[in-house]
C-alpha positions in Angstrom: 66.7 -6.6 -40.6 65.0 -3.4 -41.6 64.4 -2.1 -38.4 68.3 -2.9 -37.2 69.6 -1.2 -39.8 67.3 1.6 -39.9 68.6 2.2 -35.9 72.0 1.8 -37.3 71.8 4.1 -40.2 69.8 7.1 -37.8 72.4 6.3 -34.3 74.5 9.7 -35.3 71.0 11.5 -36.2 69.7 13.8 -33.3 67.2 11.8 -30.9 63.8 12.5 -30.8 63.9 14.0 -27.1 66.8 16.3 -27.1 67.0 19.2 -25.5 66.8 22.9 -27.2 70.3 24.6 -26.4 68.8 28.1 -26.0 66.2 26.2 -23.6 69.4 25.2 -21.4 70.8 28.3 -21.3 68.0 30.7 -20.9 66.8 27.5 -18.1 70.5 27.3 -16.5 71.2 30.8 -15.8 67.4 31.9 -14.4 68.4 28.5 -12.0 71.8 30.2 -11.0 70.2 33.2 -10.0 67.8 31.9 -7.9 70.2 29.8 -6.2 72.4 32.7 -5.5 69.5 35.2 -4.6 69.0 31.7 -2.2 72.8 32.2 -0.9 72.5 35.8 -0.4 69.6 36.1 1.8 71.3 33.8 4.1 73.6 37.1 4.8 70.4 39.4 5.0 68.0 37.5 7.3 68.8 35.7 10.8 68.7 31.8 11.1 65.7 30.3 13.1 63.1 27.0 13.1 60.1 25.6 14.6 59.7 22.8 16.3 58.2 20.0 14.8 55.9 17.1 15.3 57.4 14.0 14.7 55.8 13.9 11.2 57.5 16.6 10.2 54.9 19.7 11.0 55.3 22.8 12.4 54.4 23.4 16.2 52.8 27.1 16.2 54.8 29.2 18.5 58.1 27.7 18.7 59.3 29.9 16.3 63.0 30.5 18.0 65.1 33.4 15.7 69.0 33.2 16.2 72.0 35.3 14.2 72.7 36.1 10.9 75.0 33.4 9.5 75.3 33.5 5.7 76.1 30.1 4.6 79.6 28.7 3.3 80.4 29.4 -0.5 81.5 25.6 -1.0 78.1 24.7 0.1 76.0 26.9 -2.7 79.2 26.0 -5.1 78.8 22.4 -4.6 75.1 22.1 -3.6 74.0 20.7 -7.3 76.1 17.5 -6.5 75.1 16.9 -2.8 71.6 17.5 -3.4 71.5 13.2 -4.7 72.7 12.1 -1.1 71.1 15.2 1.0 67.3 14.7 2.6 64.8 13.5 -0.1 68.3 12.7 -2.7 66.5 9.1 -3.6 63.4 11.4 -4.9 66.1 13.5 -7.3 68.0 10.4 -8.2 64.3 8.7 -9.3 63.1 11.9 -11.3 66.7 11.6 -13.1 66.6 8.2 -14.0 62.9 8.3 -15.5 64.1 10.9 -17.7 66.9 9.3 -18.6 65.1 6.1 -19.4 62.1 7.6 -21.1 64.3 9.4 -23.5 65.7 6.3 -24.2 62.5 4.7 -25.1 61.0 7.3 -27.0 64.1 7.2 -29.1 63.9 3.1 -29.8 60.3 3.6 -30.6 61.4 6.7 -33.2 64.3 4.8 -34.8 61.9 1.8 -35.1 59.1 3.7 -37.1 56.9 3.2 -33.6 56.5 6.6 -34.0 55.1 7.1 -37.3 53.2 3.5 -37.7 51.4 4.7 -34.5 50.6 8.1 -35.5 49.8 7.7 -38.8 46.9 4.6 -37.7 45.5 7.4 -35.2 45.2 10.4 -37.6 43.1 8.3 -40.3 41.2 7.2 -37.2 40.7 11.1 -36.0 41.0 13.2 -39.1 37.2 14.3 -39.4 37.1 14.4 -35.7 40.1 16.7 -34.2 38.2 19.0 -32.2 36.4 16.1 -30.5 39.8 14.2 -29.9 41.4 17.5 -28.1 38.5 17.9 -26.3 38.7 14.2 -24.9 42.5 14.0 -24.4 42.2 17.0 -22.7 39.5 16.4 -20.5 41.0 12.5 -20.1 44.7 14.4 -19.1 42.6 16.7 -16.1 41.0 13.7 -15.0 44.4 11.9 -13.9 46.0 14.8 -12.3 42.2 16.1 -10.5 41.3 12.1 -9.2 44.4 9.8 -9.1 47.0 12.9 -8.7 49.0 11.9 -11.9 51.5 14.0 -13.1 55.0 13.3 -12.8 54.1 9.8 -14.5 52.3 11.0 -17.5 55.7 13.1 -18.3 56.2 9.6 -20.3 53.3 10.4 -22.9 54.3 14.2 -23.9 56.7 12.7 -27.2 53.8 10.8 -28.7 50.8 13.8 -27.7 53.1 16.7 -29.0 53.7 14.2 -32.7 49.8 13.2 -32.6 48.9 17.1 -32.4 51.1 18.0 -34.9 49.6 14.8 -37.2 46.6 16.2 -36.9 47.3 19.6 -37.7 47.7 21.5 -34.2 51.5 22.5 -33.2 53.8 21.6 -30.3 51.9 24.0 -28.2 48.7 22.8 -28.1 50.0 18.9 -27.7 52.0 20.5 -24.3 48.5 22.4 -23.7 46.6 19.3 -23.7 48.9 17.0 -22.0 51.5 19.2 -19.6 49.2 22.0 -18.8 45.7 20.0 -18.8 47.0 17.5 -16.1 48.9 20.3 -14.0 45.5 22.1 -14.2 43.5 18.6 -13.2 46.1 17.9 -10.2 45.2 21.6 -8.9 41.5 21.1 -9.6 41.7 18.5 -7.0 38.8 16.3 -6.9 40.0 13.1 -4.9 43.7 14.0 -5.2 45.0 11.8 -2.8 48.6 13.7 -2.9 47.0 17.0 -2.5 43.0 17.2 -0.9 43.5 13.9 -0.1 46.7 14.5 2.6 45.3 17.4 3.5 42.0 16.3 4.4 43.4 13.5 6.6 45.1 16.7 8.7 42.1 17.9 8.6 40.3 15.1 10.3 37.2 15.4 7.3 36.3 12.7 4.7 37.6 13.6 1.0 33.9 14.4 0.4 33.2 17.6 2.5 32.8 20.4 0.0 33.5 18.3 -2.8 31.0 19.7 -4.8 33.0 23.3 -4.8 36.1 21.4 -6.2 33.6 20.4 -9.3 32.8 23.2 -9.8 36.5 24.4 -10.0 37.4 21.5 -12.2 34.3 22.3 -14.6 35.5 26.0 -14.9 39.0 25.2 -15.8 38.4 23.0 -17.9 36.1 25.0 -20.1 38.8 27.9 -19.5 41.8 25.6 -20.7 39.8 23.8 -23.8 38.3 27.1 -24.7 42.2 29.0 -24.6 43.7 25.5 -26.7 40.3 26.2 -29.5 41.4 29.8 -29.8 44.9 28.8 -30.6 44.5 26.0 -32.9 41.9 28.7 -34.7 44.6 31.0 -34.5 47.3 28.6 -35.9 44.9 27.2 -38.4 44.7 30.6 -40.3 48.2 31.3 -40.2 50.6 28.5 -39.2 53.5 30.8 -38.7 52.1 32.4 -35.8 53.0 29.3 -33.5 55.5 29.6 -31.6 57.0 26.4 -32.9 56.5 27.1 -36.4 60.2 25.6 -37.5 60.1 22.9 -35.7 57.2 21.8 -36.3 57.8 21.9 -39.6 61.0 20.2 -39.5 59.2 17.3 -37.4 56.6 16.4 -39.7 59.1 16.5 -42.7 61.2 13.9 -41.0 58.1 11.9 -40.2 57.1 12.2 -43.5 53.1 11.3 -42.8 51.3 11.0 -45.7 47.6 11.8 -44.8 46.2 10.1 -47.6 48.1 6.8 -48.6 47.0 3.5 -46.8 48.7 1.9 -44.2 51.1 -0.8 -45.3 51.2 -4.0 -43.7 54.6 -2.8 -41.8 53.0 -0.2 -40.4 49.6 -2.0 -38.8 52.1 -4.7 -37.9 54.1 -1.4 -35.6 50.7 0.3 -34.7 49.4 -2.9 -33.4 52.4 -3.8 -31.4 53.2 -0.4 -30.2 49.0 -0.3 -29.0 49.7 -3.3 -27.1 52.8 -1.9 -25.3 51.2 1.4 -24.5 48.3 -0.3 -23.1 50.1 -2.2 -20.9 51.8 0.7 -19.5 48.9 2.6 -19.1 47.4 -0.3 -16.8 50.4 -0.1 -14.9 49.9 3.8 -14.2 46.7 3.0 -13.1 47.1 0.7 -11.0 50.0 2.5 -9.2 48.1 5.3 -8.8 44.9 3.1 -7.4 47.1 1.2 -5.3 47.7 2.8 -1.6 50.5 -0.1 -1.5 52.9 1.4 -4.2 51.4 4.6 -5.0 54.8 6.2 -3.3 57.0 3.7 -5.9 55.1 5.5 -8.9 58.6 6.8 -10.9 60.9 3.4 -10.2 57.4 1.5 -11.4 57.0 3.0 -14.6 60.7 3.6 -15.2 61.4 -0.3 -14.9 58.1 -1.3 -17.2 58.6 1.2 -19.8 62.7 -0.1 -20.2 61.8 -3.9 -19.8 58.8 -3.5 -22.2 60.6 -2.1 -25.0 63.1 -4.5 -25.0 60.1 -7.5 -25.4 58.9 -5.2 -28.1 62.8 -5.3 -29.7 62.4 -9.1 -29.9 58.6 -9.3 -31.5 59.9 -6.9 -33.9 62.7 -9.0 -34.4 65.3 -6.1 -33.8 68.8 -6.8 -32.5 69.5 -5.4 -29.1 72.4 -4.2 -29.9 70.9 -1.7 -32.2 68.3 -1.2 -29.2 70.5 -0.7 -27.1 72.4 1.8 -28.7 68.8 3.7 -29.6 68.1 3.7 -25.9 71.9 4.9 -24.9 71.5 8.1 -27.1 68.4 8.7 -26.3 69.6 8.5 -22.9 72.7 10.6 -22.9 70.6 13.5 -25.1 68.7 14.0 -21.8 71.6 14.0 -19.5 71.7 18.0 -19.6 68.4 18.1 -17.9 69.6 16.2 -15.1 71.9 19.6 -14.3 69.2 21.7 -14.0 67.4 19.3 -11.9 69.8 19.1 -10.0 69.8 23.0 -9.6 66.1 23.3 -9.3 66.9 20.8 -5.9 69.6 23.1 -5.2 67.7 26.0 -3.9 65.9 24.4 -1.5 68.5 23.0 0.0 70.8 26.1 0.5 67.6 27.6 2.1 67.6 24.9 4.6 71.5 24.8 4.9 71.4 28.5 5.5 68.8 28.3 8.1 66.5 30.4 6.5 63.7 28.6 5.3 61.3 28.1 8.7 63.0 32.8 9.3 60.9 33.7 5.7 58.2 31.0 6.5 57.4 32.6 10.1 57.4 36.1 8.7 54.4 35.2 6.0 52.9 33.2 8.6 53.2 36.7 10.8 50.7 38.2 8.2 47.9 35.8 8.6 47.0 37.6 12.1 44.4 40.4 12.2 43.2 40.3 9.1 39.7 39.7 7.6 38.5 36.1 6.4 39.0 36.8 2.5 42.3 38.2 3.2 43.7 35.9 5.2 42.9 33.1 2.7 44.7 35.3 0.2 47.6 35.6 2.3 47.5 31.5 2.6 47.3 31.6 -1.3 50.4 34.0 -1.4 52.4 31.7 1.1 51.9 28.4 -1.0 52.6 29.9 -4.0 56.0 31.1 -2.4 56.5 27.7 -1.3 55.9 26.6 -4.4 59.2 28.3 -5.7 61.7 26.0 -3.7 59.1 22.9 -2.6 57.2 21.6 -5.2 56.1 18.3 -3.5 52.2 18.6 -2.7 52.6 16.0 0.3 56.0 17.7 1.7 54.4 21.4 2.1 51.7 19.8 3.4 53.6 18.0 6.1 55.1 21.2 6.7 52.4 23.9 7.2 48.9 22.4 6.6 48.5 22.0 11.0 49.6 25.6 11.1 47.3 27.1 8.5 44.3 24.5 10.0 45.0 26.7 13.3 45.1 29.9 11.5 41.9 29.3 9.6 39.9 28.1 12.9 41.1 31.2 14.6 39.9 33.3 11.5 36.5 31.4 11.6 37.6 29.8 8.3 36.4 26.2 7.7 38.6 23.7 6.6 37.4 22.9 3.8 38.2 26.6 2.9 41.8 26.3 3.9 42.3 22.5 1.3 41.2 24.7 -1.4 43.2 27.5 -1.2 45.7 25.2 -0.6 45.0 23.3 -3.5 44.4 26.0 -5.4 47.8 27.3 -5.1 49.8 24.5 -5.1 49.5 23.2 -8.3 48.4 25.7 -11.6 52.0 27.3 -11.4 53.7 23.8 -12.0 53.8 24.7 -15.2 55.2 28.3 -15.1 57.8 27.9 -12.4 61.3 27.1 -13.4 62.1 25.8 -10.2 59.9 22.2 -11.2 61.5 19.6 -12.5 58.4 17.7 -14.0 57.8 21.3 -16.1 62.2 21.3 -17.2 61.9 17.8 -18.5 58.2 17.9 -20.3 59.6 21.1 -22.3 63.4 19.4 -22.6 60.7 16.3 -24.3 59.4 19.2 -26.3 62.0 20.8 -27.7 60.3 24.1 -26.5 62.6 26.8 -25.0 61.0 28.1 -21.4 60.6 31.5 -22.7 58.2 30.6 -25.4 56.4 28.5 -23.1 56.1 31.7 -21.1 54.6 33.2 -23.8 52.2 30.6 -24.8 50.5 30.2 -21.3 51.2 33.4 -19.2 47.2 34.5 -20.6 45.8 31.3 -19.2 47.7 31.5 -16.0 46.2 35.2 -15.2 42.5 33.9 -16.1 43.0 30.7 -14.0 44.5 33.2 -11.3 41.7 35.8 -11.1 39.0 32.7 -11.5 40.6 30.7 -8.6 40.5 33.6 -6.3 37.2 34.9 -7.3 36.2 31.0 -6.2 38.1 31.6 -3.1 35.7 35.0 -2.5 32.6 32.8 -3.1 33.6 30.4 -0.7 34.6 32.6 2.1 31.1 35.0 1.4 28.7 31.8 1.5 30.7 30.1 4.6 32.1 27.0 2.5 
């Protein structure tokens, strides 16, 4: 009875993933723009495409340029709606629901105490031992994304990380750092990335293995260069709280938590812990085993978006909750979210005026014209500069693969560049700007989770994103110098 009418009494109270209104704007408008900058080069630059294997890949020289043909101002106007039942609309439509029903969740696990019970069990656990625990959740986040190629599923933990850093002293930033950033980092250190080096390498025609031990060395580097940057801030912080970011919200979030560091855990709250451990455990079996499945790797969203809603309705009955107070925790939860599904959905949007307008294969041919003539290093720096521009309006690992990896394979052979060469610069450049790039949706709904607008995320990682930059490409000038 406690627990229904505690969900009663907090329905009307904000939920605990909502989404920061400045975030929205500041988020919505840099969106707009890029859309339109995406209309308005469709009157600049001629139509033209490739032909293309049956797989989707680009034949080199079929390249075939026609007129300039801007595209229709209903189309750009109306492209955020028709982007759910265009080409790859069942991948929007997925992303959208597992937000929707993780911010449900989170919420029934807040209203319940789930949040505090669990919290509270693992800072007495940790309090001595921070530094150790954010070096291991760290290093446990960059092992997902670099082996199993885990990232849009672990969106799902960011609520409870961000809570347990700020239980333990640290701020919102550093639980983004180790849980956002450390497995965007991990899935671009690509160890056995199946999604990423993985593809690739099946392109390729050479086993995941070959020059392996490169890609370890990557992932050893960034991880020292991400745990040492999160140490310096929580140093930082430690002296003088008000220099986070996130100060007053932060503040505001532990005052509605109201954590008590130092009085024992009541029988309610081991009761919560324990059944809250259990669900979480289940769930992170689940996102193993999709990601060690082949079978239903490719269902990995509906998967977890099914468990995580079924499960916390079991969890509603052992805790001997009503489900219509469940219910109408998970609905508001829900519908506090539903704002990120518009700038999704205009993320989605530029890529597909590009492709309506004909454009994408006219700017992909003229990078491509760059590769030819030039010396080994600066042709892989060129490749580097092409994904990354990808990047902006494809963030799928798999689908820029599909489109260019043949292409760049031929490229490199031509340049006397190994293969192996060509997956890590690929690698390299498809994944560390995840997490700076507006255009990702995985990046608009761990920040919307957050409460963190995108221009103090900026701020927060824009250091970290120049070291990883000038250490990724002075890995790519080893490589190329000792014939990787």
């Amino acid at each position: 009875m406690q627990g229904q009418e505690q969900i009663k009494e907090q329905n009307q109270e904000k939920s605990f993933t909502h989404i920061n209104r400045r975030t929205f704007l500041l988020v919505l408008l840099m969106l707009v723009c890029l859309l339109a900058v995406s209309a308005l080069l469709s009157y600049l630059i001629p139509r033209g495409s490739f032909e293309r294997t049956e797989d989707g890949a680009i034949i080199p020289g079929t390249y075939l340029e026609g007129e300039v043909q801007g595209i229709a101002l209903w189309r750009v106007i109306t492209a955020p709606a028709r982007v759910f039942v265009a080409d790859g609309g069942i991948t929007v439509i997925m992303i959208c629901l597992f937000l929707l029903v993780m911010s449900g969740v989170f919420n029934v696990i807040d209203k319940t105490g789930g949040v505090r019970a669990v919290i509270r069990y693992v800072t007495r656990r940790f309090a001595d031992r921070r530094r150790l625990l954010l070096c291991v959740v760290t290093l446990l986040f960059m092992c997902f994304g670099s082996f199993f190629g885990m990232f849009e599923e672990l969106a799902s933990l960011i609520p409870i990380i961000v809570m347990l850093a700020l239980s333990l002293g640290f701020d919102t930033m550093t639980g983004l750092g180790v849980c956002l950033m450390a497995t965007c980092f991990g899935f671009s250190c690509a160890i056995t990335n199946p999604f990423s080096v993985g593809l690739a390498s099946e392109f390729a025609g050479i086993p995941v293995a070959r020059g392996m031990w490169l890609r370890i060395v990557l992932f050893v580097l960034v991880y020292a260069a991400v745990l040492g940057f999160l140490w310096l801030h929580a140093r930082r912080i430690a002296a003088d709280p008000t220099r986070s970011l996130s100060y007053e919200a932060d503040r505001r979030r532990l005052s509605d938590l109201h954590l008590d560091a130092d009085a024992p855990l009541s029988e309610e709250e081991r009761h919560l812990a324990r059944v809250y451990g259990i669900y979480f455990a289940v769930q992170l079996a689940v996102l193993l085993s999709v990601a060690l499945i082949p079978a239903i790797s490719g269902y990995a969203i509906p998967i977890l978006s099914l468990t995580f809603l079924c499960g916390i309705f079991v969890v509603g009955r052992v805790l001997h909750r009503r489900m219509g107070g469940i219910g109408r925790g998970f609905l508001q939860g829900a519908v506090s979210m539903l704002p990120a599904v518009l700038m999704i959905a205009l993320a989605s949007s530029v890529k597909l005026v590009m492709e309506e307008g004909g454009i994408t294969d006219t700017v992909l041919n003229a990078i491509i014209g760059l590769l030819g003539g030039k010396s080994p290093f600066l042709t892989v720096l060129l490749i580097y500069a092409l994904i990354l521009f990808l990047q902006v309006f494809i963030g799928s690992a798999s689908a820029k693969i599909m489109l260019v990896m043949p292409l760049l394979l031929a490229v490199g052979g031509a340049m006397g560049l190994s293969p192996a060469v060509i997956i890590l610069t690929y690698c390299m450049a498809d994944g560390f700007t995840d997490v700076i790039l507006p255009t990702n949706p995985v990046l608009l709904i761990g920040l919307s989770m957050a409460g963190v607008s995108y221009g103090k995320w900026v701020r927060f990682t824009w250091k970290i994103q120049l070291l990883i930059f000038a250490l990724t490409v002075g890995i790519l000038w080893f490589a190329v110098k000792i014939g990787y």
